[in-house]
N, C-alpha and C positions, 0 to 999 in steps of 0.2 A: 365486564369489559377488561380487567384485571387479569383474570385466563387467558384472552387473546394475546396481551402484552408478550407474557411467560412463554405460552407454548408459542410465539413467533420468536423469541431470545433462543428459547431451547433448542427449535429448529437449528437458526441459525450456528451453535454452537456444536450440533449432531453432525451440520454438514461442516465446518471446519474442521471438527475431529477428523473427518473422513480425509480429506485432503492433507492437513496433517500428517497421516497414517503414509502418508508417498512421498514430500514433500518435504527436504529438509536441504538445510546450505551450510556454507563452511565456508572458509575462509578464503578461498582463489572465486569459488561461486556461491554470494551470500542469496539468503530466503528475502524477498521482496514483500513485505508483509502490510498490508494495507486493511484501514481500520476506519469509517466512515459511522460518524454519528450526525444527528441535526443539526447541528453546530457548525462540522468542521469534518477535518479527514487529516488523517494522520497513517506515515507510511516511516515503515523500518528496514534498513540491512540488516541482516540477523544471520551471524555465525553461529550457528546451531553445535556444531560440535564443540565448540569454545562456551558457549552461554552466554553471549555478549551481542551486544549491538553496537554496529561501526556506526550508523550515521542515521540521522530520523530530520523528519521534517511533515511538517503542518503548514494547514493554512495560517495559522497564527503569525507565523513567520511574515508571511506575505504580504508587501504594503499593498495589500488592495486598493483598485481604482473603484471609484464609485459607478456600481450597475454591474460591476461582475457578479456573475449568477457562480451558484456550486460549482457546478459541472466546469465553469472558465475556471475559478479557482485551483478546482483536482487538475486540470490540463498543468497548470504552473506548480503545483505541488510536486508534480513527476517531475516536470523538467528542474527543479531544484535537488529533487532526488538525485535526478543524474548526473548535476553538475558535484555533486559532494561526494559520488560513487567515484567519479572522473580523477578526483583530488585524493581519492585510496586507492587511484591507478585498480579499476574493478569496470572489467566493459561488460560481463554475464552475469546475467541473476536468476534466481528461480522465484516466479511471480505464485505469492499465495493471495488468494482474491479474500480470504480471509469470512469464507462462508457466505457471503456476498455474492450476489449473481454479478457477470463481467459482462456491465451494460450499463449506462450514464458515468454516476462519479468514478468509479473504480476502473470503467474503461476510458474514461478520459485521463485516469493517472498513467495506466497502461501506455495510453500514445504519450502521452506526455515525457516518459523516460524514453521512449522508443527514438520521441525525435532530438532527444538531445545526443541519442547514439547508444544507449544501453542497450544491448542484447537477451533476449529470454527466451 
């Protein structure tokens, strides 16, 4: 059972190299970096040629209402993203799904920056 864990981590970490490999931001258009565990989801602006990150946000942040599901949660995780992008005067990004398929939480952060106004 221990095997399936690894070579599903491993996967996942082969195909973010890959994307990775295209995928980088800077400072006028930071990298959009989104990281989803069972717990929680956590998203970065990430100036790559600088090595720094302007601005991150989680659900932890979040005063959840009771009954919000993940997926509501990642929807307000973006839109917080976007309002702290807003506040580094930054309206494009370059979205890394972060090895992640872009589908439930990761495309709910997706709309969720989309409809505060960020551009990708």
């Amino acid at each position: 059972m221990a095997d399936i864990h690894k070579e599903k981590k491993f996967k996942r970490e082969r195909r973010h190299t890959r994307v990775r490999a295209k995928v980088s931001g800077s400072s006028t258009m930071p990298r959009l970096n989104v990281y989803k565990s069972n717990t929680g989801v956590f998203v970065q602006l990430i100036d790559d040629l600088a090595g720094k990150t302007l601005a991150s946000a989680s659900n932890k942040e979040l005063k959840s209402k009771k009954g919000d599901n993940k997926t509501q949660q990642s929807l307000e995780v973006g839109k917080l993203i976007a309002q702290k992008a807003k506040k580094l005067k930054l309206e494009r990004v370059v979205f890394d799904k972060g090895g992640f398929k872009y589908h439930g939480r990761v495309k709910a952060v997706a709309d969720g920056a989309r409809e505060e106004g960020l551009k990708f």
